[in-house]
C-alpha positions in Angstrom: 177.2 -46.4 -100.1 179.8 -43.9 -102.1 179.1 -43.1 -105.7 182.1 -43.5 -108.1 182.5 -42.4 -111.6 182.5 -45.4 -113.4 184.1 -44.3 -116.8 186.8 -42.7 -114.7 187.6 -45.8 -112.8 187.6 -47.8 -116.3 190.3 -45.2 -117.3 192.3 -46.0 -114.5 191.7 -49.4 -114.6 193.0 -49.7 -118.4 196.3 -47.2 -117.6 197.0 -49.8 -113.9 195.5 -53.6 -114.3 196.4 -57.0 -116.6 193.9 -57.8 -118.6 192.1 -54.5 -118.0 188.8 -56.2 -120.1 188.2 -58.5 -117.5 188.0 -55.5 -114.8 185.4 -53.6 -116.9 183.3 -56.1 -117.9 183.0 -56.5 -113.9 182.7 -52.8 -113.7 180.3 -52.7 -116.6 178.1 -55.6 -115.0 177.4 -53.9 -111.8 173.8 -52.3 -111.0 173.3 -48.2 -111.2 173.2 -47.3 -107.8 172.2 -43.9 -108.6 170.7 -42.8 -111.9 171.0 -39.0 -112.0 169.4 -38.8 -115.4 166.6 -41.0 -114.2 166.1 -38.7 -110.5 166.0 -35.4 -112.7 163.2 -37.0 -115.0 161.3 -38.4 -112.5 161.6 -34.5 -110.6 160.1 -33.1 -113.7 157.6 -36.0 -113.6 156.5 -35.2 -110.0 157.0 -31.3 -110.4 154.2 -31.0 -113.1 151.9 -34.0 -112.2 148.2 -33.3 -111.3 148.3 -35.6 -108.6 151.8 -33.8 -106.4 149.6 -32.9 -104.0 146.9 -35.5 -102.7 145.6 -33.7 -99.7 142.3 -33.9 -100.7 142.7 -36.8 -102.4 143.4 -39.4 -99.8 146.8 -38.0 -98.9 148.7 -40.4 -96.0 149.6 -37.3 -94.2 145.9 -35.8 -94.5 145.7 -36.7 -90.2 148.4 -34.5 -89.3 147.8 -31.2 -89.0 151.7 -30.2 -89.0 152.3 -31.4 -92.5 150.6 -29.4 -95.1 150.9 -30.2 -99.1 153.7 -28.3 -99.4 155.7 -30.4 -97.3 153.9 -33.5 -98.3 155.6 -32.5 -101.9 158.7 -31.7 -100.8 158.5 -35.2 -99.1 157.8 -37.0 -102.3 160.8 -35.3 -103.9 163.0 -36.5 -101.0 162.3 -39.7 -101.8 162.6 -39.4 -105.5 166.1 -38.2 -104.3 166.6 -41.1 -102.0 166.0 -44.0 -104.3 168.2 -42.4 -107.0 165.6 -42.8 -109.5 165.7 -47.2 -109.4 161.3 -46.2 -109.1 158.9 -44.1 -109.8 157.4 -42.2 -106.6 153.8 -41.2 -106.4 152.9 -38.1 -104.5 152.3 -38.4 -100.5 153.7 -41.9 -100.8 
């Protein structure tokens, strides 16, 4: 998948296409792949949350000795990363 900037494209579209509304209402229609706004709120969510480390709580990696909460919180913010914000991650999942 490639990320695009969608208002840039729209520019291009209206300066290069026929009926250039036709083209962004396409453009317009199609799903956020990526919601940067949504990844950085959901960050802040994770970052101060009581539950970002679960360890003791029933965390998944609690059986594995080489993961420690730490990394079991930097895992969660991978995937916050990964799913470009589309849901909300908990902790260790």
């Amino acid at each position: 998948m490639r990320l695009i900037d969608a208002e840039k494209l729209m520019e291009d579209v209206d300066k290069d296409f026929c009926y250039p509304e036709a083209y962004k209402k396409m453009i317009e229609k199609q799903p956020t792949a990526y919601d940067l706004d949504k990844v950085i709120e959901n960050l802040e969510d994770y970052a101060y949350s009581t539950d970002i480390c679960l360890r003791h709580n029933g965390c998944p990696y609690g059986d594995n000795e080489d993961i420690t909460c730490d990394n079991c919180a930097a895992i969660g913010a991978l995937e916050i990363v990964k799913n470009g914000g589309s849901e909300r991650v908990k902790a260790g999942s």
